[in-house]
C-alpha positions in Angstrom: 13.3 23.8 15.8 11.7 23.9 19.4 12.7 20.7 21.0 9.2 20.7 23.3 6.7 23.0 22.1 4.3 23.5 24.8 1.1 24.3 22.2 0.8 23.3 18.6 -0.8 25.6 16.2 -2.0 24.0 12.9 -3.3 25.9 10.0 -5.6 23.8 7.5 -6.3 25.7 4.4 -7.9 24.5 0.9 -7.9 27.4 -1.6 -7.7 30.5 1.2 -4.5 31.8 -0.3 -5.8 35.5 0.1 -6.2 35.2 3.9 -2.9 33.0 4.5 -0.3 35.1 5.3 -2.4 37.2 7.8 -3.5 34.0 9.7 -0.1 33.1 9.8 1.6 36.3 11.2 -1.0 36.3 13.7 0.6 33.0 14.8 3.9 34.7 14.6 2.4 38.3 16.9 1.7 36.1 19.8 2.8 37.5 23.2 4.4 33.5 24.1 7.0 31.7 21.7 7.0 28.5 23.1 4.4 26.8 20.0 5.1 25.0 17.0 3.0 26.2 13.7 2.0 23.3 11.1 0.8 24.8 7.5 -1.0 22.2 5.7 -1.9 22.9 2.4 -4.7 20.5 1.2 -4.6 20.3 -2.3 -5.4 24.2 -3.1 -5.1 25.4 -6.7 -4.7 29.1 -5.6 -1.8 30.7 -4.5 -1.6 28.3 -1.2 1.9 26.6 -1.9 3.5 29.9 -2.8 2.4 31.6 0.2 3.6 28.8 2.6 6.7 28.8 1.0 7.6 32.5 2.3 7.5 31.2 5.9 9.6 27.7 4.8 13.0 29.0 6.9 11.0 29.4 10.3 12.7 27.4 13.1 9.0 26.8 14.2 6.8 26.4 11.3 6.9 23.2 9.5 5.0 22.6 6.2 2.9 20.4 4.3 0.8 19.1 1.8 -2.5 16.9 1.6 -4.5 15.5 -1.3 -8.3 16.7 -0.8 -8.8 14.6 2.3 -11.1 17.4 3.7 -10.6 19.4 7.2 -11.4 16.4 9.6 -8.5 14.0 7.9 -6.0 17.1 8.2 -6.9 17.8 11.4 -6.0 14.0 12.5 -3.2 14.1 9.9 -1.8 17.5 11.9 -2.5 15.8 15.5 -0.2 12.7 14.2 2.8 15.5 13.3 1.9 17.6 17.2 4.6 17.5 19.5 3.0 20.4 21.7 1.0 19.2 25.2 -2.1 21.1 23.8 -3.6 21.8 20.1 -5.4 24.3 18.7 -6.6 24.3 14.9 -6.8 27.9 13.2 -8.6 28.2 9.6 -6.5 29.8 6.9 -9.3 31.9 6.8 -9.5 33.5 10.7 -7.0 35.2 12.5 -5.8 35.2 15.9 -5.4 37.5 18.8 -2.2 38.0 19.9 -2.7 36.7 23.5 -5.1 33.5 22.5 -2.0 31.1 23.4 -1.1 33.1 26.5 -4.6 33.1 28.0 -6.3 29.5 27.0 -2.5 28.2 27.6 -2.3 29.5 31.0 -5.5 28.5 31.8 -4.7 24.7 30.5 -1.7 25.1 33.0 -3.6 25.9 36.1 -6.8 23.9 35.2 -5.4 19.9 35.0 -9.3 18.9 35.4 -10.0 20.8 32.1 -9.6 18.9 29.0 -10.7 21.8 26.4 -11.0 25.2 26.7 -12.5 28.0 24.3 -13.0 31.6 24.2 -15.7 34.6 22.6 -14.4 35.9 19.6 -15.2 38.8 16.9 -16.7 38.3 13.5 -15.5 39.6 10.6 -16.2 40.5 7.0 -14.0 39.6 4.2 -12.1 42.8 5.0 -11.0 42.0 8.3 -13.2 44.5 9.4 -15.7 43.6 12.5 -19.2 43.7 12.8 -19.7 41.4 16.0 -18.6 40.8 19.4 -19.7 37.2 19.4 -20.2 35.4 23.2 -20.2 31.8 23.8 -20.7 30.6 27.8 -21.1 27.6 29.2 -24.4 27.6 31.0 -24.6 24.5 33.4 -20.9 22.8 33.6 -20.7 19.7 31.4 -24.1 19.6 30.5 -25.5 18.9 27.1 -27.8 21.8 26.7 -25.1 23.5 25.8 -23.4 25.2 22.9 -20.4 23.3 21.3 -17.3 25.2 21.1 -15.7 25.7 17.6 -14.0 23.4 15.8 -11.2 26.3 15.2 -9.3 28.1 18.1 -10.3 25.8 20.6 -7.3 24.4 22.8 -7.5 21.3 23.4 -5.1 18.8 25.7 -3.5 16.3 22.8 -3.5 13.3 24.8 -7.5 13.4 25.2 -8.0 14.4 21.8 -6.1 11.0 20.5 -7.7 8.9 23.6 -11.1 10.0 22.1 -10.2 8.8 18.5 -9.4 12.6 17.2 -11.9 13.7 14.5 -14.6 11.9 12.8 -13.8 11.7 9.2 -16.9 10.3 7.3 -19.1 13.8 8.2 -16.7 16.8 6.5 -18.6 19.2 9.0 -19.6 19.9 13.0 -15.9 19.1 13.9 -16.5 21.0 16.8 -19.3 19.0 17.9 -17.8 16.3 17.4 -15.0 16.7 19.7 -17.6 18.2 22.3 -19.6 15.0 22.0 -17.1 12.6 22.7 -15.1 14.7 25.5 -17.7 15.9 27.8 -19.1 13.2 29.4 -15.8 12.1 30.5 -13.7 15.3 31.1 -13.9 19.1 32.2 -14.2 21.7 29.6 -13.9 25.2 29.9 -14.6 28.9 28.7 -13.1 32.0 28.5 -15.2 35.2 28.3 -12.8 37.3 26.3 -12.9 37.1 22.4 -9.6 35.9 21.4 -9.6 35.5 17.5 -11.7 37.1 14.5 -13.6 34.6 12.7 -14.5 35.5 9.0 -17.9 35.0 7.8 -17.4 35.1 4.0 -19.1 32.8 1.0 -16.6 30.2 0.5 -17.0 29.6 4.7 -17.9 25.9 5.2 -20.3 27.3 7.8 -22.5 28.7 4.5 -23.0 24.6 3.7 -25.9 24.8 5.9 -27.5 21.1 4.6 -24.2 19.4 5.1 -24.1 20.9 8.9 -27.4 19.7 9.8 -27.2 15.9 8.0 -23.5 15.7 9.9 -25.2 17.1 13.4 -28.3 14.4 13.4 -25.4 11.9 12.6 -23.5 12.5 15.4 -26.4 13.2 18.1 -27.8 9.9 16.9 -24.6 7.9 17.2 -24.1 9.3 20.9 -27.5 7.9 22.0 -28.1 4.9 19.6 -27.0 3.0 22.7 -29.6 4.3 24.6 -32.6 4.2 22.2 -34.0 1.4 23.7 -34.3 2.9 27.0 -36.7 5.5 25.5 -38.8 2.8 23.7 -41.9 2.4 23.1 -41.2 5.4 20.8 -44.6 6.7 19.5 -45.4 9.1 16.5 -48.9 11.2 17.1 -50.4 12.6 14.4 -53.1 14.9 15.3 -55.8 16.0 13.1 -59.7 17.6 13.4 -62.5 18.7 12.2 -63.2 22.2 12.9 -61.1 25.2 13.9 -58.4 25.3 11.1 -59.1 27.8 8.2 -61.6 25.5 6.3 -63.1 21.4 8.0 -60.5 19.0 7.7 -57.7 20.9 7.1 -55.8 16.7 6.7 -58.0 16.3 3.9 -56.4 18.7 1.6 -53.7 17.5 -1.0 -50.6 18.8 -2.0 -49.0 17.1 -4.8 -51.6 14.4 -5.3 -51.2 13.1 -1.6 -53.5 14.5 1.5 -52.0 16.6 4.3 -52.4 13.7 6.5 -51.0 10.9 4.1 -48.1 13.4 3.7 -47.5 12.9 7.5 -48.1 9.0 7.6 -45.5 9.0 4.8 -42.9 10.7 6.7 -43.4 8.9 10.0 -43.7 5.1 8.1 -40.3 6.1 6.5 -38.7 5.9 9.7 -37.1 2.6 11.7 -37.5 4.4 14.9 -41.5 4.4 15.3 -42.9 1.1 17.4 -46.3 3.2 16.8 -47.9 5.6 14.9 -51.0 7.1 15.5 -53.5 9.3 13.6 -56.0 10.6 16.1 -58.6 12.7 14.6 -62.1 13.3 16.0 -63.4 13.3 12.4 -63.9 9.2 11.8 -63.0 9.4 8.1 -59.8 9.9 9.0 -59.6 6.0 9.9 -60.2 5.1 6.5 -57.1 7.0 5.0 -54.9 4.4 7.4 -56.2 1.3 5.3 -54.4 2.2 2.4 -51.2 1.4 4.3 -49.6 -2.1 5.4 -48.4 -1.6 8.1 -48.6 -3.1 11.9 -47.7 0.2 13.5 -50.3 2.5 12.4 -53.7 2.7 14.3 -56.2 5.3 14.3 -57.6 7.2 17.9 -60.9 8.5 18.2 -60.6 12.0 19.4 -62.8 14.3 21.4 -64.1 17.1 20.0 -64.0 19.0 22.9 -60.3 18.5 22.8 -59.8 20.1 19.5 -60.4 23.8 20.3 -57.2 25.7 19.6 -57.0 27.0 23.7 -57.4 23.5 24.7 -54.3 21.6 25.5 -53.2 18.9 23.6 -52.5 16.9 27.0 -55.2 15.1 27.1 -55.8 13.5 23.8 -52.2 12.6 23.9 -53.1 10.5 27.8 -55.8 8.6 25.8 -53.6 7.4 22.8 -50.5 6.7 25.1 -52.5 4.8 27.8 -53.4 2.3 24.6 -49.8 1.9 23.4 -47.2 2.4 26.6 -49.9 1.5 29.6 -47.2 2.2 31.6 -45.9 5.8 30.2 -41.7 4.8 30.1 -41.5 5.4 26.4 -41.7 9.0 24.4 -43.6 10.6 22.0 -43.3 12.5 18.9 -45.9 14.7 17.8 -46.1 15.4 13.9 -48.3 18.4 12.7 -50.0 18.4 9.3 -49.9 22.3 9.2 -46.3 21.8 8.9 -46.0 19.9 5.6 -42.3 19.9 4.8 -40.8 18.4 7.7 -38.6 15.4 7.0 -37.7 12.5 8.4 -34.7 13.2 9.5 -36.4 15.4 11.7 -38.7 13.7 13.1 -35.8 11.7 14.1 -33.7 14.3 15.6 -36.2 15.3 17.9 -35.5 12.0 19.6 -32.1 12.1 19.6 -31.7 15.6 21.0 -34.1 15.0 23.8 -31.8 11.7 24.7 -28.8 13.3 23.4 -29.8 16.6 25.9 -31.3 13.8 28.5 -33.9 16.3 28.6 -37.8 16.2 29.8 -39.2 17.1 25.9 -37.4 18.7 22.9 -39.0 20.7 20.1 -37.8 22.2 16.8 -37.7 26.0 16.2 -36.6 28.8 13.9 -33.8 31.3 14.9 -35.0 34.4 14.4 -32.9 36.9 12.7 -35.2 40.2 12.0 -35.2 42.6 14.9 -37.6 41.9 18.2 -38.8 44.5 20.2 -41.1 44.3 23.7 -43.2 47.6 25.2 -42.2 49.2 28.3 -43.3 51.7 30.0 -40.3 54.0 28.6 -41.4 52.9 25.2 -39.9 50.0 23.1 -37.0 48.3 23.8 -35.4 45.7 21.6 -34.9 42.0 22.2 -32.4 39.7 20.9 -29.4 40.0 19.4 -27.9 43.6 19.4 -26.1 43.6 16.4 -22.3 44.7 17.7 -22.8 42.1 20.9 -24.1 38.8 20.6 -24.4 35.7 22.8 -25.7 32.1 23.1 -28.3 33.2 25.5 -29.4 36.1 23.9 -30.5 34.9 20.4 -34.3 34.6 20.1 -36.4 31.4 18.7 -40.2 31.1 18.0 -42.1 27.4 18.1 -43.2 27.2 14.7 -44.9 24.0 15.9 -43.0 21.7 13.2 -42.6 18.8 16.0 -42.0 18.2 19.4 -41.2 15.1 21.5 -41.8 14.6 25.2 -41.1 11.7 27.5 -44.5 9.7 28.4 -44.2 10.7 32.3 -44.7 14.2 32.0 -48.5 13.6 31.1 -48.5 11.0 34.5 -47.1 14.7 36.1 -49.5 17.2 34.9 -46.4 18.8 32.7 -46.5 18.2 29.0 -43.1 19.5 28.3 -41.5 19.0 32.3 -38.6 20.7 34.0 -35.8 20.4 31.2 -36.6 21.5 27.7 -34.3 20.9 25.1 -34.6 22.4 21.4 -32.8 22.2 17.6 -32.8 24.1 14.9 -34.5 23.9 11.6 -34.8 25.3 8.6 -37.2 27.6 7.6 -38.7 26.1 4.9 -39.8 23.1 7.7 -40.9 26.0 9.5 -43.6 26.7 6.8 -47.1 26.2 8.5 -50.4 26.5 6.8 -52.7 28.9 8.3 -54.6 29.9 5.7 -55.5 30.2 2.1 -52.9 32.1 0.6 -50.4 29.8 2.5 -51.9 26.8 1.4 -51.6 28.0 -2.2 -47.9 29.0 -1.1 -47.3 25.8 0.1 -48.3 24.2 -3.6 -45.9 26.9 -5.7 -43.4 25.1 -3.3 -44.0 22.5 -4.6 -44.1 23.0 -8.2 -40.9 24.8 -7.9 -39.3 21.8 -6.3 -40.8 19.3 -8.8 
């Protein structure tokens, strides 16, 4: 065995048997021989132990076994067994290129400011066969707006990765986020615009657990900036109704499931600890009344405008009169809550806070990716927009505002900016992307329901 490995390669798999031994010799192609290789086998009931066993005699592959501790506990249990200077985790699942430890290794090498470094990689299909050239790039240094590497085939110095703690275990998701989160704000990372491992998109990928990604994202964003919260405060919640100029008068009047629009939105903001105020403004006084069926000190009602109601009007102003009431002095932020939207959560009311403090952004706002094809006119004809299909990237991929919620910092409206300089944004699902904007989608919106209930 290597005395002092200069990398450490660890493979986690848990029932990805069939893919093994290809991840493996892809360890064993690379163009440098000075890593170690660490097979951990958590728990499988597939053919996992028998395929580790044909690569038992390596001089540089060691092996062993966990008991269903998940990926994060392995990945710590593999950093305590790393003798290599830098770590990088492949998934039994993905396969590497043959140069990956060449190029991010050199790169380490030359770079001592850079703590992590990642490259662009291919997808593939269960096959091994590619369908994308997927590109990741670090768009402003250190900076929070951006992407987070993956978890897997990221190369990472060891000695940071145990100063910072190593992996959360409580989440069983967003590893790579993770990491990111806790190393950026005090060290250099790095990326490398050459794809340098096939990733494979299959059923069984943990990626397809899309509610355990999101609940384990809003956990960590919120733990990075709970010591910050009460810089932000007063944090406000605006709910804004009218009368006129939705599909039918007082669109917040309408129920779904026995509860109006509007109490469905009071519901959702009251549910939350991180509200000092919430306020319905409505220009339609009956709206008042719906607050006294609640107890609670927070709520308060704002008469609104009617002139500030039409749809090409800008919601600026109405949002100056209720803030001037509860932050005179415009430090806090404030989340607005639409009850065209009615399956928002919580939780995401909540997010919106912590990404535009995680982001230290000017306002943040939840959107939908959009997937289907885009095109624009030219004058050659049309030309499409977005993601290309063979070639994608980070800053190619194409959101819409499907006005779920949106949070802005206070001063902007003192700056005649709603959303100011730096606008940050997360990603929902599309089911809180729902909006009501008509008849048929109101009665949409109640087969929802009765399918959920």
């Amino acid at each position: 065995m290597m005395d002092s490995p200069r990398i450490t390669i660890y493979i986690a798999s848990h029932n990805y048997g069939k893919y093994l031994s290809e991840a493996i010799e892809s360890v064993l192609r690379q163009s440098v021989d000075d890593w170690e290789l660490i097979i951990i086998d958590d728990n499988s009931t597939d053919n996992t132990p028998e395929i580790m066993q044909r690569y038992k005699g390596h001089p540089q592959i060691s092996l062993f076994r966990t008991e269903s501790i998940g990926l994060p506990a392995v990945s710590n249990y593999a950093l305590s067994k790393a003798r290599g200077r830098y770590v990088i985790r492949l998934d039994g699942d993905d396969v590497f290129d043959e140069n990956i430890l060449l190029v991010l290794g050199n790169y380490l090498d030359k770079h001592s400011e850079i703590a992590l470094v990642f490259p662009d990689y291919y997808l593939v299909d269960i096959y091994g066969d590619v369908y994308s050239h997927e590109r990741r790039r670090i768009h402003n240094g250190n900076s929070r707006m951006d992407l987070p590497p993956n978890g897997a085939c990221t190369l990472v110095r060891k000695d940071v990765l145990a100063s910072v703690g190593g992996y959360r275990e409580d989440l069983g998701a967003q590893d790579g986020f993770d990491l990111w989160t806790k190393i950026m704000d005090g060290y250099k990372t790095a990326h490398v615009n050459t794809p340098l491992f096939y990733y494979r998109r299959h059923g069984e990928n943990l990626t397809t657990n899309i509610q355990r990604i999101v609940s384990a994202r809003r956990e960590i964003k919120m733990d990075a900036i709970r010591d910050k919260l009460e810089e932000l405060r007063p944090i406000v919640a605006v709910i804004p109704c009218r009368r006129n100029f939705d599909f039918i008068s007082d669109l917040w009047k309408v129920e779904l499931n026995g509860d109006s629009l509007l109490q469905r939105d009071i519901g959702a903001c009251l549910t939350s600890k991180l509200f000092d105020h919430i306020v319905v403004t409505c220009d339609n006084p009956e709206a008042e009344d719906i607050l006294k069926k609640y107890d609670d000190p927070r709520l308060r009602f704002v008469l609104r405008d009617p002139k500030e109601t039409v749809r090409t009007e800008s919601i600026g102003p109405t949002l100056e009169r209720v803030v001037k009431e509860v932050d005179p002095y415009f430090s806090g932020v404030t989340v607005m809550r639409y009850i065209q939207t009615p399956f928002v959560t919580t939780e995401t009311l909540e997010e919106a806070v912590s990404t535009l403090a995680f982001s230290d952004a000017s306002s943040a706002f939840a959107v939908e990716e959009i997937h289907s094809p885009l095109y624009q006119r030219t004058p050659h004809g049309f030309n499409r927009i977005g993601r290309r299909g063979e070639l994608s990237s980070d800053f190619d991929t194409v959101y819409r505002d499907p006005k779920t919620c949106q949070v802005i910092r206070n001063k902007n409206l003192r700056n005649g900016s709603l959303t100011g300089a730096a606008l940050a944004s997360f990603v929902v699902s599309p089911a809180e992307c729902f909006f009501i904007g008509s008849e048929r989608d109101l009665l949409m919106a109640r087969l929802m329901l009765e399918g959920l209930s």
